[in-house]
Backbone as numpy.savetxt, mean C-alpha at the origin, in Angstrom:
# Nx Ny Nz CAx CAy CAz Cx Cy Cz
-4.16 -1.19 13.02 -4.08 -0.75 11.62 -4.99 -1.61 10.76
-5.86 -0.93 9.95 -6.82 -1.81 9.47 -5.97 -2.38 8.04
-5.99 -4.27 7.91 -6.00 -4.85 7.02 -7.05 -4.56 5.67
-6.74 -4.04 4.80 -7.51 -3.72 3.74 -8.07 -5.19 3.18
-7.43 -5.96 2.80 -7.53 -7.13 2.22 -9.15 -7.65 3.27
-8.55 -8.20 4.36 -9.37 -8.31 5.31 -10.42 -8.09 5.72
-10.68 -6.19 5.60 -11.86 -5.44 5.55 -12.77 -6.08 4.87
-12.18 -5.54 3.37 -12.96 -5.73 2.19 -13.90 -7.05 2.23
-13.07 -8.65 2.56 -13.55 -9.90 2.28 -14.35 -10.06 3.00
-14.73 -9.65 4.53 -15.17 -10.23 5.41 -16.36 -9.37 5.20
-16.68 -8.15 4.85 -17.86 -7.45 5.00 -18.61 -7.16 3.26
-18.93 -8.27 2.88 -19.38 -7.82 1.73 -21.02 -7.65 2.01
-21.71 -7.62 3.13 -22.66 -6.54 2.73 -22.51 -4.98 2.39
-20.75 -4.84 2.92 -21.22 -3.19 3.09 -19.97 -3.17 1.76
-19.14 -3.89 1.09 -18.27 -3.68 -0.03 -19.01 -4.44 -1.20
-19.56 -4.23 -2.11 -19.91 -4.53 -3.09 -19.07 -5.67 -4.13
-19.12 -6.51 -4.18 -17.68 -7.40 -4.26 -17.90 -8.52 -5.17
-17.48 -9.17 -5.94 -17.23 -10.20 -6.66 -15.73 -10.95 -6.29
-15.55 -12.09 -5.70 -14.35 -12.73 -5.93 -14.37 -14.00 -6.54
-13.20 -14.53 -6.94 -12.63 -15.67 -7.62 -11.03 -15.99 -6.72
-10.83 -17.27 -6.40 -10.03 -17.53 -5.74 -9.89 -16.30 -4.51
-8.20 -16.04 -4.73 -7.67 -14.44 -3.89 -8.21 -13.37 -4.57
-8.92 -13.40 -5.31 -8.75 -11.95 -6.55 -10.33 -11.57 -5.82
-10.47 -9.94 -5.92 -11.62 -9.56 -6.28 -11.66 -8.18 -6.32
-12.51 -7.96 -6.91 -13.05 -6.48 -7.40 -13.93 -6.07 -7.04
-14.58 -5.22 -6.58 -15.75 -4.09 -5.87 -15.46 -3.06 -6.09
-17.03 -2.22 -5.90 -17.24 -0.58 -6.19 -17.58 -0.68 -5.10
-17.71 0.71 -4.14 -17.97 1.02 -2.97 -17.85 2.55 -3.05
-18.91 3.42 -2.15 -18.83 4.09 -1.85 -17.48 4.45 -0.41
-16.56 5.68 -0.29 -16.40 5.28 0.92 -16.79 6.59 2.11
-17.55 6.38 2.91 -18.14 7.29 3.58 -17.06 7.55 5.08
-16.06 7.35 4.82 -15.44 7.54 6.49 -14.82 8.63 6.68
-15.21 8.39 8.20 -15.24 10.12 8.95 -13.80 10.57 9.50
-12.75 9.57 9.52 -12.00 9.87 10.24 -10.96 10.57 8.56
-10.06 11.84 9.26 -9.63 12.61 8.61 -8.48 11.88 7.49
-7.60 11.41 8.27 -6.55 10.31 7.95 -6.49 8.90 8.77
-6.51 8.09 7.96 -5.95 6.32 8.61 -5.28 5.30 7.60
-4.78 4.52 8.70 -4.03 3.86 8.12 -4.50 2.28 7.74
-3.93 2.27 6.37 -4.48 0.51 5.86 -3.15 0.08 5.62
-3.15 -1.48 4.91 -2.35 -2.05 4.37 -2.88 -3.83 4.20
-1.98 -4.04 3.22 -2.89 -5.12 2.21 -1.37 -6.10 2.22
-2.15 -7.53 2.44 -0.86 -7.96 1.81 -0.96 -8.19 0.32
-1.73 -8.00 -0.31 -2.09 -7.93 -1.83 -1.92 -6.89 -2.48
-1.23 -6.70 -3.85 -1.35 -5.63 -4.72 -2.78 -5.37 -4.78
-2.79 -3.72 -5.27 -4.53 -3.20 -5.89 -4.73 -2.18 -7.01
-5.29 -2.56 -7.70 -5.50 -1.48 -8.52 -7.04 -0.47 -8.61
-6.40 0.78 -8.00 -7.48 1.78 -8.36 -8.04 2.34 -9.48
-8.93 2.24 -9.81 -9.95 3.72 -10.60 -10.86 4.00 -9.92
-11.03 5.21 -9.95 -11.79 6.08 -9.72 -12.83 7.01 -10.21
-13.95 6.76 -9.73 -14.94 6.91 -10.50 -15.22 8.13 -10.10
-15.65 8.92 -8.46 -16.09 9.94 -8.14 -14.84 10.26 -6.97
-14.45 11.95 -6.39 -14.24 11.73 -5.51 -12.69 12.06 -5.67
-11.92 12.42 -4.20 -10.70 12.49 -3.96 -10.25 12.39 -2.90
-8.87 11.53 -2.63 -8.20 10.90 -1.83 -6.61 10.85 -2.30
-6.27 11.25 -0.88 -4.63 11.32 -1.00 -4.10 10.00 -0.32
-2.87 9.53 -1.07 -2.59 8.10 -0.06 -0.53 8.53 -0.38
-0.46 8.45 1.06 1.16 9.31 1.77 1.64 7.77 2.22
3.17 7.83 1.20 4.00 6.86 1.56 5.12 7.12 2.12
6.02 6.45 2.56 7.10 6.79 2.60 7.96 7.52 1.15
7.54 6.79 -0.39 8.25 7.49 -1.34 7.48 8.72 -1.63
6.88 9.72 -0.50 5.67 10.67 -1.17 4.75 10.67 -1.50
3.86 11.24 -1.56 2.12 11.51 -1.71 1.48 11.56 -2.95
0.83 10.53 -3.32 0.01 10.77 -4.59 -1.70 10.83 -4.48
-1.97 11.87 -4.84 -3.31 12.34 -5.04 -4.06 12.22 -6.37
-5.43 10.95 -6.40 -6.22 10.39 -6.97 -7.39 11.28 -6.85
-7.69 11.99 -8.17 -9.09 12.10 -8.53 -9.90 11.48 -9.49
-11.24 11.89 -9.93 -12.07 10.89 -10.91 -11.38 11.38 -12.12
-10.99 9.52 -12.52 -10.45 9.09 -13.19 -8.82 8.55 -13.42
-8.77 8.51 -12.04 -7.49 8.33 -12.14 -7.17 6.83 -11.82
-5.90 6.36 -12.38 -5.90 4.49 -12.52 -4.81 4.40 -11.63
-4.25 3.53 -10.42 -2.79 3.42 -10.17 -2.89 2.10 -9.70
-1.76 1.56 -9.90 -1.59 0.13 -8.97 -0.69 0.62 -7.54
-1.53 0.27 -6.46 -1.22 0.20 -5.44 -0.29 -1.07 -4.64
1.34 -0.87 -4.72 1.71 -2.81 -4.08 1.55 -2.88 -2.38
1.55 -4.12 -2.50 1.17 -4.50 -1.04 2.21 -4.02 -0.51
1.81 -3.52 0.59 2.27 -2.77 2.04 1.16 -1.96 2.81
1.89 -0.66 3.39 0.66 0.36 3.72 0.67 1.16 3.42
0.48 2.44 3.74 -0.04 4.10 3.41 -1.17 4.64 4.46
-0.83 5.67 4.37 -2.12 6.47 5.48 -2.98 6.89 4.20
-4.20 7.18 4.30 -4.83 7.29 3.49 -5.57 9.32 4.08
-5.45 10.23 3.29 -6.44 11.47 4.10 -7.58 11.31 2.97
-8.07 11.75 3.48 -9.92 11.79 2.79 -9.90 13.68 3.13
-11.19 13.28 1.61 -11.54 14.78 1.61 -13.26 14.33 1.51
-14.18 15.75 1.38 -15.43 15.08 1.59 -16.17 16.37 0.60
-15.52 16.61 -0.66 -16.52 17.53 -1.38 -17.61 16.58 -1.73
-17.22 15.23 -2.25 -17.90 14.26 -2.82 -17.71 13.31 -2.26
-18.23 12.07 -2.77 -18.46 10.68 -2.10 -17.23 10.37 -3.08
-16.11 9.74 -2.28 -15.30 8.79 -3.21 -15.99 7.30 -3.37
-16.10 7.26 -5.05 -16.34 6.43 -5.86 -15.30 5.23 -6.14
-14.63 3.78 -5.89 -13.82 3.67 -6.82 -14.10 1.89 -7.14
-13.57 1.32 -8.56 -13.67 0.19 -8.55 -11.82 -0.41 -8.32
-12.34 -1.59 -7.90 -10.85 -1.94 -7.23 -10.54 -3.11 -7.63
-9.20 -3.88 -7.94 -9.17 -4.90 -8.24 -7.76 -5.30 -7.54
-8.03 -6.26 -6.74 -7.10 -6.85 -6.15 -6.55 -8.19 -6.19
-5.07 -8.48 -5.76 -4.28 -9.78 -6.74 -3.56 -10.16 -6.33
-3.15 -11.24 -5.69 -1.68 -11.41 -5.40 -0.75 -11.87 -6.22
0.34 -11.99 -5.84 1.33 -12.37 -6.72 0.86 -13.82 -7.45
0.51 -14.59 -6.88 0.78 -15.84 -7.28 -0.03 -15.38 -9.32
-1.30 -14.91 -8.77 -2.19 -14.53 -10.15 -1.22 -13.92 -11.19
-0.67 -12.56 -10.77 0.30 -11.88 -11.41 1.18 -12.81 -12.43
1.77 -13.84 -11.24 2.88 -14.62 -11.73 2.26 -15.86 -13.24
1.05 -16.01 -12.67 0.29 -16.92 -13.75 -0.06 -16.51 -15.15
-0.68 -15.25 -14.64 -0.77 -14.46 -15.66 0.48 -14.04 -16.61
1.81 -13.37 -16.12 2.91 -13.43 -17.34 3.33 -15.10 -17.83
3.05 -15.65 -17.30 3.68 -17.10 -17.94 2.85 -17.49 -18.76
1.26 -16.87 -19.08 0.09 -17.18 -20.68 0.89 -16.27 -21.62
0.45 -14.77 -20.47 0.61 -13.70 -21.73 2.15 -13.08 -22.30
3.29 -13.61 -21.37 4.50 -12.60 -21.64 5.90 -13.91 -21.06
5.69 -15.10 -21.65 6.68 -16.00 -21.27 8.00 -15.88 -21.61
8.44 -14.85 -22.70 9.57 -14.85 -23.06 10.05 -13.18 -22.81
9.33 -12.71 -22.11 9.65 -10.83 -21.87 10.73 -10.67 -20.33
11.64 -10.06 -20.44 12.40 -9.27 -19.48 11.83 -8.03 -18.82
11.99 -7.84 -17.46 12.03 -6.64 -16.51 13.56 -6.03 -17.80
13.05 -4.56 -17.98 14.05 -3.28 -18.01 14.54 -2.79 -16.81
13.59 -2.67 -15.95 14.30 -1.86 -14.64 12.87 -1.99 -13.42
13.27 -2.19 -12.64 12.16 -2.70 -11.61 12.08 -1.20 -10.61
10.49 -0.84 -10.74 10.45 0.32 -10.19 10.24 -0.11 -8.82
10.67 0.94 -8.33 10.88 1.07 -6.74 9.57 2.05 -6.00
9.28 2.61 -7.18 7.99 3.21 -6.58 6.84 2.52 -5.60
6.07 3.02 -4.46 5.29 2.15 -3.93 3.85 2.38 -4.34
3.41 3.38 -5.50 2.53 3.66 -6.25 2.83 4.11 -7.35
1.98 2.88 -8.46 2.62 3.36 -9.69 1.18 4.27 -10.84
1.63 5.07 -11.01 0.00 5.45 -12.01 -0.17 4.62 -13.05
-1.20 4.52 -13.70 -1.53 4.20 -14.70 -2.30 4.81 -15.83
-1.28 4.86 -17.35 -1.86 5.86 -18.44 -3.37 5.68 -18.47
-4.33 6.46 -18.79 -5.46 5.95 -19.37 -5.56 6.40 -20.69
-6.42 5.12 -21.16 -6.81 5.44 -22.96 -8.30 4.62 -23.04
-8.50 4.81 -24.57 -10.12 4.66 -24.74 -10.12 3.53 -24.06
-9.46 2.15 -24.05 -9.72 0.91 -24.34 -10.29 0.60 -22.79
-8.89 0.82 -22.31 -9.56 0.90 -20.64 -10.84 1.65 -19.87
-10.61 3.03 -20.43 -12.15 3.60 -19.97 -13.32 2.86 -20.50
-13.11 2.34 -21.68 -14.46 0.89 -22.04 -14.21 0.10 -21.33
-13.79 -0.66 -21.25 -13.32 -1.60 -19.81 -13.74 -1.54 -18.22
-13.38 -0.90 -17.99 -13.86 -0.14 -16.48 -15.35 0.37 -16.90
-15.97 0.51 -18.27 -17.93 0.98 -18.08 -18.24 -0.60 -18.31
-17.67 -1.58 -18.63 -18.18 -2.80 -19.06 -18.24 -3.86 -17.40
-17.60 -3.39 -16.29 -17.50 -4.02 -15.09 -18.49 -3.06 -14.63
-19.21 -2.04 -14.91 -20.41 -1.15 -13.65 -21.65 -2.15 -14.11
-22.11 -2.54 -15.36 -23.26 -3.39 -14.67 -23.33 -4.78 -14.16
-22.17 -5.23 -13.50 -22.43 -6.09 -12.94 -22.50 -6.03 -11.10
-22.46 -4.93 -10.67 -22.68 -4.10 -9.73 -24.12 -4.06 -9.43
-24.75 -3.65 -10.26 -26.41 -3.69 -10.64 -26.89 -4.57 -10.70
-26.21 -5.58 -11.55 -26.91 -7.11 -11.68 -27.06 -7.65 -10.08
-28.25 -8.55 -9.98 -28.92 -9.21 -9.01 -27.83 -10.97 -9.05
-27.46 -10.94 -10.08 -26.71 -12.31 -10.07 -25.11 -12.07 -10.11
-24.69 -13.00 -9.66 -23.47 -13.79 -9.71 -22.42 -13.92 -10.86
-21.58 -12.68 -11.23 -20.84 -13.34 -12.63 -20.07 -14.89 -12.24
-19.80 -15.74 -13.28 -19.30 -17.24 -12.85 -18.07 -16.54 -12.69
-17.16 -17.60 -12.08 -15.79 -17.48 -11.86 -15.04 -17.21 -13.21
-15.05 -18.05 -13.79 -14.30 -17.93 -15.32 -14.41 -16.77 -16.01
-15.77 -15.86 -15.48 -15.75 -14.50 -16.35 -14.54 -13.36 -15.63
-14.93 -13.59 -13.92 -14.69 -13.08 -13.24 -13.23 -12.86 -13.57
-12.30 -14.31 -13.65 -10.78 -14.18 -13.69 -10.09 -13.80 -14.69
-11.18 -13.74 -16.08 -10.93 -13.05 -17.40 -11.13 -11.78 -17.15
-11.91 -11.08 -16.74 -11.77 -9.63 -16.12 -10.49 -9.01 -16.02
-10.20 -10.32 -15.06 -8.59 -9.82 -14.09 -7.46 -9.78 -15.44
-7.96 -10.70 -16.76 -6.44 -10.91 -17.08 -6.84 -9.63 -18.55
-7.91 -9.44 -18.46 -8.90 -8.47 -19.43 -7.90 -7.02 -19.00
-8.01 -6.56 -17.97 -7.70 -5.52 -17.54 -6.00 -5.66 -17.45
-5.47 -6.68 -17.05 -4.11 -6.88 -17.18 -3.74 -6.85 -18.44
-4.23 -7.20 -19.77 -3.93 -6.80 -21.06 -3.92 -5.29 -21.64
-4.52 -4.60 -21.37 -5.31 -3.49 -21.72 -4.18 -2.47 -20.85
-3.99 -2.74 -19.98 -2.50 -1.97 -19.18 -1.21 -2.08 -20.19
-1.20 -3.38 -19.77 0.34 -3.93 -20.49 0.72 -3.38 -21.63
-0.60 -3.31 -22.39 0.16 -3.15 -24.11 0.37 -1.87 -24.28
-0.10 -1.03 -23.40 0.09 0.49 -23.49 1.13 0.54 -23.31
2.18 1.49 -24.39 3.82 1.50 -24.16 3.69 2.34 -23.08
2.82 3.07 -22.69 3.08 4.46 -21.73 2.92 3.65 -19.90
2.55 2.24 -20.13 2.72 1.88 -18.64 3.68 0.77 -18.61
5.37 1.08 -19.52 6.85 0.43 -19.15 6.81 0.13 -17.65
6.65 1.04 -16.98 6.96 1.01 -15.30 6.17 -0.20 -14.49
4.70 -0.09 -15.14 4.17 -1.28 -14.18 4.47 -1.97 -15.23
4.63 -2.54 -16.02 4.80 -3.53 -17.05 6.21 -4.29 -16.03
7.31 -3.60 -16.05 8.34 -3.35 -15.92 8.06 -4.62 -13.72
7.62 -3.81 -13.19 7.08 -3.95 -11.94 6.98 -5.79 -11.25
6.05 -5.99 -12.56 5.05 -7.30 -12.81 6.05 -8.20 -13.47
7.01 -7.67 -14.47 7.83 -8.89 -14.76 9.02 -9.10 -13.67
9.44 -7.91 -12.83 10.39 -8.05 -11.95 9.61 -9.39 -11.12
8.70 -9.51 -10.51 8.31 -10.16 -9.53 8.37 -11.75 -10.12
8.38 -12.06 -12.05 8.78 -13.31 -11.78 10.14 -13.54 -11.57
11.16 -12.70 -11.29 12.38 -13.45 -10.96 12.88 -13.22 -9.69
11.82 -13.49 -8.99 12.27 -12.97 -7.58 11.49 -14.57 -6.79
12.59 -15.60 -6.21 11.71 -16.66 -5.28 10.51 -16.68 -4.31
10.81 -15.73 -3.35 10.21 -14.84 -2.44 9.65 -13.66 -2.77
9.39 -12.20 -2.25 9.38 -11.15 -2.24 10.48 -10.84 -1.13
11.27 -10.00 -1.93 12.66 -9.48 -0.93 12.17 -8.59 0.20
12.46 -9.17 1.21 12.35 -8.42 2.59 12.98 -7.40 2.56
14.27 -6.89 2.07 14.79 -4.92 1.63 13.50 -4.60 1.69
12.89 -4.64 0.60 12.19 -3.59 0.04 11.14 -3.21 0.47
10.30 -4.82 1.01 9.11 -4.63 2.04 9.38 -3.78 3.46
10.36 -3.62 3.86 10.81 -3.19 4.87 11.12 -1.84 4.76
11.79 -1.50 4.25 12.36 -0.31 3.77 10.70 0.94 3.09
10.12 0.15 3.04 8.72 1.00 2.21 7.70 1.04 3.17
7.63 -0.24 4.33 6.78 0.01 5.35 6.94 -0.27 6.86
8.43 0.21 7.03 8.34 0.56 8.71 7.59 1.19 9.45
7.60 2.18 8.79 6.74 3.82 9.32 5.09 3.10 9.63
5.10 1.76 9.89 3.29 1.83 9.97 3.04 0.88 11.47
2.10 1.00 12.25 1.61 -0.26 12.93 1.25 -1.68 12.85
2.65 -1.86 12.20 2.36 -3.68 11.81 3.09 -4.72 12.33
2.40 -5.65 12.77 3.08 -6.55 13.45 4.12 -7.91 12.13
4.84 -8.58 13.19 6.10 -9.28 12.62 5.11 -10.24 11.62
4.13 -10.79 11.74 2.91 -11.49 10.77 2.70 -11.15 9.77
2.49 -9.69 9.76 1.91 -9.02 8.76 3.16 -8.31 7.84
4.26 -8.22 8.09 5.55 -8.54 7.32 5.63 -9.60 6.83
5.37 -10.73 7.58 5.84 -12.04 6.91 4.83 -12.78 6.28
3.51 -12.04 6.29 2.66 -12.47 4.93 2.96 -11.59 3.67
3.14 -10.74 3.87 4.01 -9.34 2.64 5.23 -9.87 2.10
5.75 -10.74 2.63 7.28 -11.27 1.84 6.83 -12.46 1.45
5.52 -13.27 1.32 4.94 -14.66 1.20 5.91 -15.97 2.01
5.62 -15.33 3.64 7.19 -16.50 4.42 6.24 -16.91 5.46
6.75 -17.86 6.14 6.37 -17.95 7.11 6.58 -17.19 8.28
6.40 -16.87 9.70 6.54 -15.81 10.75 8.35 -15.85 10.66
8.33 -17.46 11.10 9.72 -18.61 11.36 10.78 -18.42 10.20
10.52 -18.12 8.98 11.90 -18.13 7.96 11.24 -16.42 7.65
10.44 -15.85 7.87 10.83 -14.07 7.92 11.72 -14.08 8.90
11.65 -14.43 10.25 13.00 -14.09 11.27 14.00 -14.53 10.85
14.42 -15.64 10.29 15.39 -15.88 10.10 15.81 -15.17 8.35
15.11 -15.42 7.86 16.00 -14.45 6.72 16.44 -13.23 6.99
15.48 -12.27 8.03 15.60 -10.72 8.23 17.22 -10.73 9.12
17.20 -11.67 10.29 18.34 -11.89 10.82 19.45 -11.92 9.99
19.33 -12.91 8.72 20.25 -12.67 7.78 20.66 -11.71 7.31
19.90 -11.29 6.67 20.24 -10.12 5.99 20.48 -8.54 7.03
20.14 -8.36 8.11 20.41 -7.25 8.66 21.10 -7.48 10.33
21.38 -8.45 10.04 22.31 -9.07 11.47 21.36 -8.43 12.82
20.35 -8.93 12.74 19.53 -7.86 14.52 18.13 -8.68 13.73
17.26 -8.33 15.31 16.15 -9.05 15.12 15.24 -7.78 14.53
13.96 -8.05 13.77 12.95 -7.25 13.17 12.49 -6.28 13.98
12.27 -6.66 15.27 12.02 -5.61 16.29 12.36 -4.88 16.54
14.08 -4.78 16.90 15.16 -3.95 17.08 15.02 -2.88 15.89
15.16 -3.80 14.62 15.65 -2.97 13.73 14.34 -2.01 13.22
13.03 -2.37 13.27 11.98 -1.37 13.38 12.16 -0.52 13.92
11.92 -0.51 15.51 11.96 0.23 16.27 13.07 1.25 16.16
14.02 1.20 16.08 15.11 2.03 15.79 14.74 3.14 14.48
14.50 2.65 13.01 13.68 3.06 12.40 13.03 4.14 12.49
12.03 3.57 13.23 10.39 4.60 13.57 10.88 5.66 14.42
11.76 5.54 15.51 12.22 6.46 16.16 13.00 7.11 15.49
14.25 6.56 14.84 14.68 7.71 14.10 13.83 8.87 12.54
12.94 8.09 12.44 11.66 8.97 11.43 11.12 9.86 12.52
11.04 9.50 13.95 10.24 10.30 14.60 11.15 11.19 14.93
11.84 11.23 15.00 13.24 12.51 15.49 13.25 13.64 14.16
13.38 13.08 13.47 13.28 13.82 11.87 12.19 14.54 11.86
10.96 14.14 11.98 9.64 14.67 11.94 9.26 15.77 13.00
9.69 15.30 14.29 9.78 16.29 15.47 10.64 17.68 15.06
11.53 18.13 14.34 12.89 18.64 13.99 11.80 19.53 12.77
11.49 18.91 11.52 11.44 19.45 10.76 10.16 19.93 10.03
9.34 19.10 11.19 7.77 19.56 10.75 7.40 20.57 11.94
6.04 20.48 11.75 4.98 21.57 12.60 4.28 20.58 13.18
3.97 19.38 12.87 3.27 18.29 13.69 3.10 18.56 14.89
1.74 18.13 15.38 1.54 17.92 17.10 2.81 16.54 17.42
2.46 16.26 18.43 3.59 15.46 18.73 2.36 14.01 18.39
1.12 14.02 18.77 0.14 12.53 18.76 0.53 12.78 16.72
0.50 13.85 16.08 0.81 13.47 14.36 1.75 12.58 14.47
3.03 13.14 14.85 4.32 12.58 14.64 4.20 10.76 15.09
3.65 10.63 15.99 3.48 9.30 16.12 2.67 9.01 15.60
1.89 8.76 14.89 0.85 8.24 14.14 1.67 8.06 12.54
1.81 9.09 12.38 2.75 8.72 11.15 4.17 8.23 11.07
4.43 7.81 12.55 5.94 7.26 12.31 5.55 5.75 13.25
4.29 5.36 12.95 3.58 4.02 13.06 3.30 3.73 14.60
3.61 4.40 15.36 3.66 3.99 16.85 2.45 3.67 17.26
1.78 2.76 18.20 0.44 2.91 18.65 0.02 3.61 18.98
0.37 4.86 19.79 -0.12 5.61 20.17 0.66 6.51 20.98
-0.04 7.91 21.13 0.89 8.59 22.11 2.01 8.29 22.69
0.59 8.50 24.19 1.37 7.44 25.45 2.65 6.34 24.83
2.45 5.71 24.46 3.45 4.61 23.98 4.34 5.06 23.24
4.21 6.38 21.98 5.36 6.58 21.49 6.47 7.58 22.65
5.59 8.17 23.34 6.22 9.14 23.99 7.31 8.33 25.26
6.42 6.88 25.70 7.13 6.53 26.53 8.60 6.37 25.77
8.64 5.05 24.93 9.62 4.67 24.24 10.79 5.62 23.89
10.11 6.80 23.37 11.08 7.57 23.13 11.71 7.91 24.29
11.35 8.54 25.40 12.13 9.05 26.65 12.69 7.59 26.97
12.38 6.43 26.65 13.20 5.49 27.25 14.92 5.84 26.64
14.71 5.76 25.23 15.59 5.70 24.26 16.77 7.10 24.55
15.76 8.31 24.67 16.78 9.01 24.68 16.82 9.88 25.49
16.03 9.61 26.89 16.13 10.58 28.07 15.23 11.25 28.38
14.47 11.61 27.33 13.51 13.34 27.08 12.62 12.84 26.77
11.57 13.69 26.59 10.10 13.36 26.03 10.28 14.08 24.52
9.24 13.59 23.73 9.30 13.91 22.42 9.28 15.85 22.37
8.37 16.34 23.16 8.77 17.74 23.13 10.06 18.34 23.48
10.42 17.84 24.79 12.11 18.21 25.13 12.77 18.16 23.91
12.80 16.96 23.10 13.55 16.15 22.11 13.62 17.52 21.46
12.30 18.14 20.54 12.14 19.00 19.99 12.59 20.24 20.02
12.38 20.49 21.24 12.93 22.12 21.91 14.43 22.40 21.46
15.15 21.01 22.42 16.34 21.28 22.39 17.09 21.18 21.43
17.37 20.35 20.17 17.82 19.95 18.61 17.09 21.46 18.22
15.96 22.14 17.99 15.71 23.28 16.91 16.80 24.49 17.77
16.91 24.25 19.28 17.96 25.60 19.44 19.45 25.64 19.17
19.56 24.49 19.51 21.09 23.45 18.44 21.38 24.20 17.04
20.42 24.06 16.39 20.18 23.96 14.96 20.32 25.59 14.61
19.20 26.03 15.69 19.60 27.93 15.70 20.68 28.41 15.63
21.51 27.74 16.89 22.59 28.63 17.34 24.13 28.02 16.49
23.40 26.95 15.50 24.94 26.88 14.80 24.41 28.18 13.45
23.67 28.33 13.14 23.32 29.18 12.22 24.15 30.61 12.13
């Protein structure tokens, strides 16, 4: 499963990129061929979109980005489908918490979370201020030089103002102050939003900001069974659901219910429950018939 974070940093001949500390922002064309795949970041991101359309499918449902559209993306994953009338265009700005957290303690030291959205993509209103904003970051794309750091991280808190004050984005407003009263990032929620993907116990426990060693042991806490168990159980039971109620090939159904692959989901499953994922299928839809 490709690390987005990861991608992005390591290949900046082919991502167009400015960073400061964890933070950075790039425009990029994205030219890839494959129909649907899967990313995930341990960093929040925020999209606009300049050219172009792309659907990104979560577990809370599918939101579809065209030009001009703003959303903050939180760390986890998503399958991403691509379409190819046009070249998707987008500028991106990515953050982790710690920034987030720095940032409300200048701009918003005495403000309360209303209600902490649960969404795993949140949109964002647009208005003049921001669409000036987002044309004031394209020439430095063009430029041959280096913005300094200090411009760079004013950007970040530039664009974090220009959100905030809009009453019409309560939700991420809302989002960003939840996260200062939280020690950690709660393993519920990381969990609960991204089982369904190919990620290893690491890449959970950089998403909750833990170590490998106190993610096992908190997850143990809180759900009495080890992370493995309780995945796996999970993904299989998404894959039973999906087998049942979609049209999926059976290689879909595993792909979107995170498995490596076929072969491997298909084994697992007949381990689990006797049958192969088609049997599985056959027999539950004539079940389902004949109570009808």
């Amino acid at each position: 499963m490709i690390n987005y974070y990861e991608l992005v940093k390591n290949n900046p001949d082919y991502f167009k990129q400015f960073s400061c500390k964890d933070l950075l922002f790039l425009n990029y064309d994205c030219p890839v061929k494959e129909k649907k795949l899967a990313k995930w970041s341990e960093h929040h991101y925020i999209y606009y979109v300049l050219s172009g359309k792309k659907t990104l499918h979560t577990l809370d449902g599918s939101v579809t980005l065209t030009t001009g559209s703003i959303a903050l993306v939180k760390k986890g994953a998503c399958i991403i489908e691509q379409f190819y009338e046009e070249p998707f265009c987008i500028v991106v700005f990515i953050m982790p918490d710690s920034f987030i957290l720095s940032f409300l303690k200048d701009y918003a030291p005495g403000e309360k979370a209303a209600a902490n959205s649960t969404s795993q993509i949140i949109p964002v209103s647009d208005d003049v201020m921001i669409r000036a904003f987002y044309q004031s970051i394209i020439p430095y794309f063009v430029s041959t030089e280096q913005p300094p750091e200090e411009i760079l991280e004013l950007k970040f808190k530039e664009l974090l103002l220009h959100i905030l004050h809009n009453p019409e984005n309560a939700e991420l407003k809302n989002f960003f102050l939840s996260l200062r009263d939280q020690v950690d990032s709660p393993i519920q929620e990381i969990m609960e939003k991204n089982y369904a993907y190919n990620l290893g116990i690491g890449d959970y426990a950089r998403m909750t900001n833990r170590s490998v060693s106190s993610f096992k042991r908190d997850f143990q806490t809180l759900y009495k069974t080890t992370p493995g168990r309780w995945i796996m159980d999970k993904k299989l039971a998404l894959a039973k659901r999906r087998l049942v109620e979609s049209g999926e090939s059976i290689a879909s159904v595993a792909f979107e219910s995170g498995f490596e692959n076929t072969a491997h989901f298909s084994r697992l499953f007949k381990q689990k429950t006797g049958i192969t994922p088609m049997e599985y299928r056959k027999k539950t839809v004539v079940q389902l018939l004949s109570a009808v």
